[in-house]
Each structure stands twice: as structure tokens, then as C-alpha cells.
ZAMARGU-4260 file (C-alpha; in steps of 0.2 Angstrom, whole numbers, plus 5000, padded with zeros to 4 digits):
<rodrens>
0) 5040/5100/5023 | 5028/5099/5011 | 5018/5082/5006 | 5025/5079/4986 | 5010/5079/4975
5) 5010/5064/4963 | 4999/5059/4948 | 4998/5043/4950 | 4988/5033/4964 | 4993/5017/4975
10) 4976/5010/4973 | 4977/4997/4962 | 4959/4987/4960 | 4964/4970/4953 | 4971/4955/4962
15) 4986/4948/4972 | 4998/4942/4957 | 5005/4929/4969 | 4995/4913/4963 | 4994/4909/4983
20) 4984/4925/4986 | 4974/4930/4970 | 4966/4942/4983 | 4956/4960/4975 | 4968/4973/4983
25) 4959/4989/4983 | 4972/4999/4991 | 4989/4998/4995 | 4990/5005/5012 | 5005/5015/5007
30) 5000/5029/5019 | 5003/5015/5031 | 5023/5014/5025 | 5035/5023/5039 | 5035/5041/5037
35) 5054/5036/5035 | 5054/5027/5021 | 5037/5038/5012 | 5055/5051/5008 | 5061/5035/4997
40) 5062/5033/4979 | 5055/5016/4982 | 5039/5024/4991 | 5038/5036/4976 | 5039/5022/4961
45) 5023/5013/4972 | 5015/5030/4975 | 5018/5038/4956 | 5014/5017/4948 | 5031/5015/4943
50) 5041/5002/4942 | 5056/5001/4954 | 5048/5000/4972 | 5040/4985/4981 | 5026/4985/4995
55) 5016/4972/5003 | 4999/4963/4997 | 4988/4969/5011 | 4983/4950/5014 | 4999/4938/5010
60) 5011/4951/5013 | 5023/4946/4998 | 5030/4958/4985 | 5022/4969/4973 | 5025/4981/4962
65) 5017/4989/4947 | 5022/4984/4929 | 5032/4995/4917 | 5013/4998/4910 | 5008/5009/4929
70) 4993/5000/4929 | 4993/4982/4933 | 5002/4974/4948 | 5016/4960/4946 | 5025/4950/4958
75) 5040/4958/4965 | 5057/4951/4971 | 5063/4968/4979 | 5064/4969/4999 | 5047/4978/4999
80) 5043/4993/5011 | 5034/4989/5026 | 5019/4994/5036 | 5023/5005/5051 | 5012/4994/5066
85) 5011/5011/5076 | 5002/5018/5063 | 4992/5002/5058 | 4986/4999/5077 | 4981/5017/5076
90) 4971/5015/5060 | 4964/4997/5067 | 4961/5009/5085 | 4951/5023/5074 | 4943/5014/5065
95) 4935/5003/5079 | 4929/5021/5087 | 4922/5024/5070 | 4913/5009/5068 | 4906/5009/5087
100) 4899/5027/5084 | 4889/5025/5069 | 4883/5009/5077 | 4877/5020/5091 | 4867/5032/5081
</rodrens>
């Protein structure tokens, strides 16, 4: 199967709308979603910045979604999707080897 091609980007480069948070996401981690739920139309509203589909603030973990305007982030009060942990131990894994190597250079 093919990876769908969208316009839009998940990557959203302004801060937390939960007053609690106010954190400056730079990325959404939607590659981090279960491949399960990425064939979702909520996974394709986040991914295309579309109303209509919730996911996690990386740091507070409440719901987000973007605004009817694809560009700015509001708070959510959808079931958003979640992070797959096998894949985010994986990343955290990598990411580790990643940092050790150039460290070692």
C-alpha cells in the first residue's frame, strides 16, 4: 500500500493552547500514531491541518487539534490518537545510538 501524500504538515510551531502547558511544539510526533490508526480520517484531519482529528501535546499529553484556519492549534475535546510506545521506545533507542556516535567522532 502506498503512504498517502498530503499537503499539509503536522508540524505546528506555536505553543500548547492548554493554559497548563503553553509549551512551543515543533512537531506533533504523528509518525509516532499506531500504523493502525495513521489509516483514520482522525490521523488524516491532524496530518492534512484540518479540523476533525485530535493528538496529543508532546509534553502535557492533552488534546489538540488544528483550528478551522489549518494553521493554529486549539484545545481539543476529542479522544485524541495516541503514541504507539513500541515505536517511541524505538525512536528514544535510535536516537540514543545516534547521539552516542557523533559523540564518538
Amino acid at each position: 500500500m502506498a503512504t498517502p501524500s498530503f499537503h499539509g504538515s503536522p508540524w505546528p510551531d506555536q505553543a500548547c493552547p492548554h493554559p497548563g502547558c503553553q509549551r512551543h511544539i515543533r512537531d506533533l510526533l504523528a509518525e509516532m500514531v499506531s500504523t493502525q490508526d495513521q489509516q483514520t480520517p482522525d490521523f488524516r484531519a491532524v496530518v492534512t491541518q484540518q479540523p476533525d482529528g485530535a493528538i496529543p501535546c508532546p509534553y502535557c499529553q492533552q488534546a489538540v487539534e488544528h483550528a478551522a484556519d489549518g494553521k493554529s492549534l486549539q484545545i481539543s475535546a476529542r479522544i485524541p490518537l495516541r503514541y504507539a510506545r513500541a515505536k517511541m521506545e524505538l525512536r528514544a533507542k535510535d536516537y540514543g545510538a545516534q547521539k552516542k556516535l557523533r559523540w564518538q567522532s
